[in-house]
N, C-alpha and C positions, 0 to 999 in steps of 0.2 A: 178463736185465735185473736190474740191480743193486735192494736195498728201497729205496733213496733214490728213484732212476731212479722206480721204480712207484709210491713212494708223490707225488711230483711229478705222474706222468701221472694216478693219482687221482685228487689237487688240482684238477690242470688240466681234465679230463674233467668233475666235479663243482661246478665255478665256486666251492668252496670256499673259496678263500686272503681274499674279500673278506668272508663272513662269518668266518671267523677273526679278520681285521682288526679288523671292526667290534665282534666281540665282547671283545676284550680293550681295545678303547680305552672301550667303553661299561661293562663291568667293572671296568677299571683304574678310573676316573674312580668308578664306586660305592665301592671301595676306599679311593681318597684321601678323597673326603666324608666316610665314613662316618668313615675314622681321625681328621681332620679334626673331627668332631662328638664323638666319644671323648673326644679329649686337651683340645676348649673343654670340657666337662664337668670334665673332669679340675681343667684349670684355675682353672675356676669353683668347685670346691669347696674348693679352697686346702689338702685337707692329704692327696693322696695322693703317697705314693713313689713314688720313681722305678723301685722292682722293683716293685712293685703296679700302675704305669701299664705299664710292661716286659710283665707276663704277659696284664691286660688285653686290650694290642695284640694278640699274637701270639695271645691264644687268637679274636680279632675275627675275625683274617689269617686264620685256619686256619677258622672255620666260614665268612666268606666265602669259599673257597677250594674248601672242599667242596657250599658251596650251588650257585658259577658249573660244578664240574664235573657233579654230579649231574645239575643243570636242564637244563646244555648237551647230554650225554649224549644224557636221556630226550626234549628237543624232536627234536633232529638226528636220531635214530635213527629217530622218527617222520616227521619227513619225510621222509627219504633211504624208506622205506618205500613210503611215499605215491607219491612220486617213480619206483620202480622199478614198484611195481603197474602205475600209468598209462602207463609205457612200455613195459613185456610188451604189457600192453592194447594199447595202439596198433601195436607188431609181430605182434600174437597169435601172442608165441612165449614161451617160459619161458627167461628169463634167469638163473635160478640158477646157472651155472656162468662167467660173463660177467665182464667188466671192470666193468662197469654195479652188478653183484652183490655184488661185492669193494667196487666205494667205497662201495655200499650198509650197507656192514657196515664199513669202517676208518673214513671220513671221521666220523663221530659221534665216534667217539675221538678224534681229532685236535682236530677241535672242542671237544669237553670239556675236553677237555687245556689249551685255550689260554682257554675261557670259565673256569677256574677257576685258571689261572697268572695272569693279568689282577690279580684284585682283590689276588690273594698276594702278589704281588710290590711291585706297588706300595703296599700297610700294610706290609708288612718295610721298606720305603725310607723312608715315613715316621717308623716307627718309629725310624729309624738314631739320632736324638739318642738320645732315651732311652738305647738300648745303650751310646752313646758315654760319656755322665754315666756309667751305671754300672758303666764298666767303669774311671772314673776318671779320663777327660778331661770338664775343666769349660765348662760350653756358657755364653758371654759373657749370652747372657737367661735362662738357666734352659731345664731337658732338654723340659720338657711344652712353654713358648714358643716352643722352635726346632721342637716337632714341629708343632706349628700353620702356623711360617714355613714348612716343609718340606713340607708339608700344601699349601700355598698356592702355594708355587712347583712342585711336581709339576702340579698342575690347570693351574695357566699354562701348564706344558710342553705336557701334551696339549692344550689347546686349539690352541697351534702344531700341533700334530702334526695335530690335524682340519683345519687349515687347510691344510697342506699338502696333508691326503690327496684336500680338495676341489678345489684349486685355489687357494681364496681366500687375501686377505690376510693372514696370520698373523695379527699384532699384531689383530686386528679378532676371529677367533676366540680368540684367547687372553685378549683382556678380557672376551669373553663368557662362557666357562667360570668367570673369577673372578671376575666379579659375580653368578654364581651361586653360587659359594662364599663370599663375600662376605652373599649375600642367607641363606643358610644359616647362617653366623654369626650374624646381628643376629637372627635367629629362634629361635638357639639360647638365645642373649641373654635374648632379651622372654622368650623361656618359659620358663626352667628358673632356680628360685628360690634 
């Protein structure tokens, strides 16, 4: 059997792929807000550059990135533990050499892997104007404005994407994810002088 093949039937054995899911949409989504709250910041103080809002982002990207892996890691590992104890228990037999064993021991990686690619990827996305200004293409509102737009329209996306993965009507979750980001904005607003 191929790693692909195993690490699938892993997945599949461990009901994994739905928290992976969940975790990178619920990640990604802290990712964009938080970039989102950043660049209104940004905004709102009127005189940072475009390289100083640039390293800002990516250093944001990278400690969220390491916070979704580390967490994801240290929870997953613990349950996948939990998990395997209680099913020896219930075979009263020692599974340590088992399939059961193995995704006991991979699936947390995987999961980490994906709980902390989530927020990365999506603050790198945001970030794109910024890069774009400084690398010498001019953004028609200004680099910090379009990462706010950019900011705004990712959270719509995944709102679609929750709506798909529920069933329900897109456009219904995806207005609700941006009046949250929306509600996030005006509070950013009232509070920060």
């Amino acid at each position: 059997m191929n790693m692909l093949t195993e690490l699938g039937l892993l997945i599949r054995l461990s009901r994994s792929h739905q928290i992976a899911r969940r975790y990178f949409v619920v990640n990604g989504f802290d990712g964009a807000l938080t970039m989102l709250g950043l660049n209104l910041g940004f905004y709102i103080s009127g005189s940072v550059t475009t390289s100083t809002a640039v390293s800002a982002c990516i250093a944001t990207a990278i400690a969220l990135g390491i916070s979704g892996l580390s967490s994801g890691y240290v929870s997953e590992m613990a349950e996948k533990k939990r998990e395997l104890r209680e099913l020896e228990q219930a075979m009263v037999s020692d599974l340590e050499h088992s399939v059961h064993a193995t995704a006991a021991r991979l699936v947390p990686v995987l999961i980490a892997f994906v709980n902390g690619l989530g927020p990365f990827l999506i603050a790198m996305l945001v970030t794109t104007p910024l890069w774009l200004e400084q690398a010498g293409f001019t953004m028609p509102f200004g680099a910090i404005s379009s990462a706010i737009a950019t900011a705004f329209l990712v959270i719509f996306m995944m709102g679609m994407l929750l709506g798909w993965i529920s069933g329900t009507f897109w456009l219904w979750s995806a207005l609700r994810t941006l009046a949250i980001a929306v509600g996030t904005s005006l509070l950013i607003l009232l509070f920060t002088p």
